[in-house]
N, C-alpha and C positions, 0 to 999 in steps of 0.2 A: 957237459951240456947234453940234454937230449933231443931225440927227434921226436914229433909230434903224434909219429907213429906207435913209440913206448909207451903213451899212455894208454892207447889201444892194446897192447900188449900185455901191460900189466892186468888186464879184465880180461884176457883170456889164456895167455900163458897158465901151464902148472905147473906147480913147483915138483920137478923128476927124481928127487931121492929124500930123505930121511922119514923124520915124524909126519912131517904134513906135506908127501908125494900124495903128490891127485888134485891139492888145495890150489885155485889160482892164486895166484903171485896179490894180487889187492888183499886178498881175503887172508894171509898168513896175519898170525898175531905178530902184536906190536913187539910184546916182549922177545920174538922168536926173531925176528929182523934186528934187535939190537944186540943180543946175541952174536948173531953173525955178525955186527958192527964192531964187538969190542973181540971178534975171535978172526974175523977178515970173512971178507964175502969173499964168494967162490970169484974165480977167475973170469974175465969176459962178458958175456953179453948177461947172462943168468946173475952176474956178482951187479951187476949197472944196475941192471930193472929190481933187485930187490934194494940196493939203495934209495932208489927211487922211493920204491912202495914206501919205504921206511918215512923219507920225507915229507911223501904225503900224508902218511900217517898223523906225525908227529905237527904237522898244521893244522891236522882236521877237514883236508880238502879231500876225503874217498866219497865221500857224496860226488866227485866231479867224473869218476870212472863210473861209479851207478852205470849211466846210458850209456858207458860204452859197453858192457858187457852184452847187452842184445845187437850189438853193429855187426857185419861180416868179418868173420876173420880175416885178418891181412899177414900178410909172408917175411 
């Protein structure tokens, strides 16, 4: 389960190491996130939220992160 606040997250976090360090966490490609699916997301808070992203992906609901990317960052 998530908390309401990982959706905010996902629009602002970014992704801290490989090919696409720098890229928020929404905005990683689809194929780059199942990758990590079929190879293990990383550990902890970073392995969650890109699952996430993944899911959202895969429904087609990143239009719903859109507006949060302009919100205040939260901690």
């Amino acid at each position: 389960m998530f908390d309401k606040k990982d959706l905010i997250r996902l629009a602002k976090m970014e992704m801290p190491f490989g090919k696409y360090q720098g890229r928020v966490l929404i905005d990683l490609p689809e194929a780059y996130l199942i990758w990590f699916a079929n190879q293990g997301f990383p550990e902890g808070r970073l392995g969650e939220l890109m699952a996430l992203a993944l899911e959202i992906k895969i429904n087609g609901l990143e239009g719903l992160i859109e507006p949060l990317k302009r919100t205040p960052t939260i901690h």
